[in-house]
N, C-alpha and C positions, 0 to 999 in steps of 0.2 A: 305590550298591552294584551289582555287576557282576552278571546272571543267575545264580541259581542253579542247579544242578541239583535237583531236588524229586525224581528218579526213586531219587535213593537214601534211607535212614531217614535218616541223618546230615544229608544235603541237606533233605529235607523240614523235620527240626526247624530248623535255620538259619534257614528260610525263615520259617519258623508262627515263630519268635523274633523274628525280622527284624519283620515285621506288627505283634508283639505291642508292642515296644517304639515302634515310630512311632506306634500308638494310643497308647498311654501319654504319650508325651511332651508331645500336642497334649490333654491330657485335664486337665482342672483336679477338684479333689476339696473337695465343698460343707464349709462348715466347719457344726458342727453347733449347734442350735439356743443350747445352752447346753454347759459342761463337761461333756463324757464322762469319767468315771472308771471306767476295767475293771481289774479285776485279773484276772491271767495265771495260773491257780493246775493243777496236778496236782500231788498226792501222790506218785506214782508219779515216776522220775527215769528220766531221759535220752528224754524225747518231745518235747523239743525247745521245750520253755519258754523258756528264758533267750532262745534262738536267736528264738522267734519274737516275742517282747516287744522287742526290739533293731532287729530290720529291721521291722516292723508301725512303730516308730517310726519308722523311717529314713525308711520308705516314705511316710507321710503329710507329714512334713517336708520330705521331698521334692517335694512336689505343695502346698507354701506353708502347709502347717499350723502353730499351736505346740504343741509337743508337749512334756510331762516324764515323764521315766521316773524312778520311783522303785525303787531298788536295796533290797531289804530281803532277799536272798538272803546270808548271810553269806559264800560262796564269791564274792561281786563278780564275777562272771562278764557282768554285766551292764555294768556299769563298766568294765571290762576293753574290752568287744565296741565301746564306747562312745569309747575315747581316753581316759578320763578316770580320773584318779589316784585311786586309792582304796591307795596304802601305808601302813605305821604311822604317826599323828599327824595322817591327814589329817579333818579332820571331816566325819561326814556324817549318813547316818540313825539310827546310835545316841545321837550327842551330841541328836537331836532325840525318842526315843524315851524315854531313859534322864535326859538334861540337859535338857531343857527349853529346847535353841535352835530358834529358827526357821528354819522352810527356805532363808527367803533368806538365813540364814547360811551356808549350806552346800551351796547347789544351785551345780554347774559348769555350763556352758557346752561343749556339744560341740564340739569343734575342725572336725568334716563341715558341721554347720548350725549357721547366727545364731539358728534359731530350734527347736533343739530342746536342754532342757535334760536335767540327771540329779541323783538326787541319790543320792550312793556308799553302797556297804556299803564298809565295811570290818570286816578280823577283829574287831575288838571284840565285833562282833553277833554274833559266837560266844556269849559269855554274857547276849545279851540277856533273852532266854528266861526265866532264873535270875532276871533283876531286874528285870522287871516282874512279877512274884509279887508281890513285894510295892509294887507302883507304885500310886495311887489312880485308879481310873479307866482302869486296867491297857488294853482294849479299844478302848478311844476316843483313845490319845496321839495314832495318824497319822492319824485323822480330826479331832480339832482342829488341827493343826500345819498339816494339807495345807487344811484349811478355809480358815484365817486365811493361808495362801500365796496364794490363788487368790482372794479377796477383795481382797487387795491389791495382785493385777498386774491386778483388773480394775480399781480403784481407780485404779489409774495406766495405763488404759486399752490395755493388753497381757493380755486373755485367753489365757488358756489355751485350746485347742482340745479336747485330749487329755492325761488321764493315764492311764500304762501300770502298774500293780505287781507287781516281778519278785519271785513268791514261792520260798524256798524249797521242797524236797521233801517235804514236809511238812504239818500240820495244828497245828501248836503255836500259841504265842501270838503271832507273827509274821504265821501268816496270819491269825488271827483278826483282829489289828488292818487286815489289808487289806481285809479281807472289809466290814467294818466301816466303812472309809473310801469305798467304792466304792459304784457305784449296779450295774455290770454283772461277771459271769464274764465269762470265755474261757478256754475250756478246748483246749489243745492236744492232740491225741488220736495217737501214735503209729500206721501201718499196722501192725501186728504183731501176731504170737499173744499173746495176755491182753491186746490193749489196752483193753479195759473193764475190768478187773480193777483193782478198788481205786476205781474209778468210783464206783461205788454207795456207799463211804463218803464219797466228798467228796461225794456229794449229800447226804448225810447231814447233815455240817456243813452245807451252806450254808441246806438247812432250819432247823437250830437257831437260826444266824446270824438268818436270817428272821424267826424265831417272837419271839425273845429282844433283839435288839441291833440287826439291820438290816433293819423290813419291807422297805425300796426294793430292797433286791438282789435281781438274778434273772441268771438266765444267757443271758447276749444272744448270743453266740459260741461256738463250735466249729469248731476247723479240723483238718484231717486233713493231719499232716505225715510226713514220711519214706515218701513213695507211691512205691514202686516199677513203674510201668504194666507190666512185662514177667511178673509173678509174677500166677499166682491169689490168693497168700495178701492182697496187698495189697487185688484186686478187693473180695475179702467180707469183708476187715476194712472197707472203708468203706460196703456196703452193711449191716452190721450197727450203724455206728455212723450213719449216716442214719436206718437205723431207728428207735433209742431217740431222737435228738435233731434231727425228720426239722425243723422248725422256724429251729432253732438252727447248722446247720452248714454253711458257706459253700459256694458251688460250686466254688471253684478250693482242691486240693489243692497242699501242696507236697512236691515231691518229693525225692527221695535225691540229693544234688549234695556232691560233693567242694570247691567251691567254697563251698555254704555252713560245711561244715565247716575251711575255711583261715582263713575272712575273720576270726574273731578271733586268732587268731596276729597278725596286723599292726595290732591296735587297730580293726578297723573290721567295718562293718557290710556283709554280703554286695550290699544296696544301693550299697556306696560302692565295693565292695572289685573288684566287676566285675557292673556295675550291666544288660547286655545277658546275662547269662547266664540261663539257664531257672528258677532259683530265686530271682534278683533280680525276677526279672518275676512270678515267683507270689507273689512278696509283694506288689509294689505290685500285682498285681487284688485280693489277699487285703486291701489294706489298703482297694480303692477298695471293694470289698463292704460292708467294715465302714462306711466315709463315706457311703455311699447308704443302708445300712442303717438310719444315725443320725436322716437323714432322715426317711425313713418313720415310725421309729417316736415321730422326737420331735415 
């Protein structure tokens, strides 16, 4: 790459990207003691959930992990971000919610990675909600389903690395069954005015979770997405959410990128979609945070 000029902002960030992505490349990311299973949950819509559950996968798959992202957001946005077909008739996580199939009936194969999988919403899961009312063991379906997945590719000596679960906006029985399947949170936290608001109920839930249905769950992640460095407002929304979660919340923000907002239009993952750009590279430190993190604490 031919000298930069560093004297201008533009120059400068090229440059600090330039760096970022040659560490990264030479960088390998530990795979973790046993399966991580996080689910990806706020209430609150448009902080960048779906967004960050999609490349957080790309991103470790990309550094040789095996990853599966389970789709249980009825909008498939995740599936979508993914390449992977989720139209009317395709099976996925309802027929496994509602019907009683197995994942490896229905988990795809990303077209970006060999080695990172999905397993689709599709509209169906619009009335899932409705029919696990009356389902037995309503709570527990994607925690035995995804149990008996991941026993079985260890079985056949293909662990899992990572699973990701893309919740809807919401708190209904969707996420309770992720909540439920999972060992860890991650809560993506928009920079913005109220983005603690509505926080305090999903901590709510995951206590209950806790108390009732899942001691092993806790909230291992927090990441501060949509950081705009040139505003105050973004400054002290992420000193205020360091504050409450000073533990829990990664060092590397991601920021406001046009780019990550394109990469699902084309099926793909901002990781795949233009993998040197300033938001591709905050996800893979954001992912590698989370991979050392695992480390440590497992």
């Amino acid at each position: 790459m031919p000298l930069m000029d560093e004297s201008t902002p533009l120059g400068a960030q090229i440059a600090r990207d330039h760096r970022r992505a040659e560490r990264l490349a030479s960088t390998s990311f530990p795979p973790p003691l046993q399966t991580r299973i996080l689910t990806v949950a706020n209430q609150k819509g448009g902080v960048g959930k779906t967004t960050t559950t999609v490349n957080i996968a790309a991103a470790l798959a990309t550094h040789g992990l095996e990853v599966l992202v389970v789709d249980i957001d009825p909008q498939g946005n995740a599936s979508t971000a993914l390449g992977i077909d989720h139209s009317v008739g395709v099976d996925g996580i309802y027929e496994v919610l509602i019907n009683d199939y197995a994942i490896s009936d229905v988990v795809a194969q990303s077209p970006e990675f060999d080695n990172l999988l999905c397993v689709p919403a599709t509209i169906d899961l619009a009335g899932a909600e409705i029919e696990l009312v009356s389902k037995v063991a309503r709570e527990m379906r994607l925690h035995r389903a995804l149990t008996a997945f991941l026993e079985e590719r260890e079985a056949a000596g293909s662990r899992v690395d990572y699973v990701l679960i893309d919740c809807p906006p919401s708190l209904g029985l969707l996420t309770v069954n992720a909540f439920v399947a999972a060992r860890e949170v991650f809560i993506p936290i928009q920079c913005e005015y109220y983005a603690l608001e509505g926080v305090s109920q999903l901590l709510k839930s995951i206590q209950m979770i806790q108390q009732h249905l899942n001691p092993e769950l806790w909230i291992s992640t927090v990441l501060l997405t949509m950081y705009d460095g040139r505003t105050r407002l973004s400054a002290q929304v992420a000193d205020e959410v360091r504050t409450h979660f000073a533990d829990q919340v990664l060092e590397t923000v991601i920021p406001r990128s046009v780019r990550i907002s394109e990469a699902p239009s084309y099926g793909k993952t901002v990781v795949t979609y233009e993998p040197n750009s300033s938001g591709a590279l905050s996800y893979r430190e954001a992912a590698e945070e989370i991979s050392l993190r695992g480390i440590r604490n497992g």
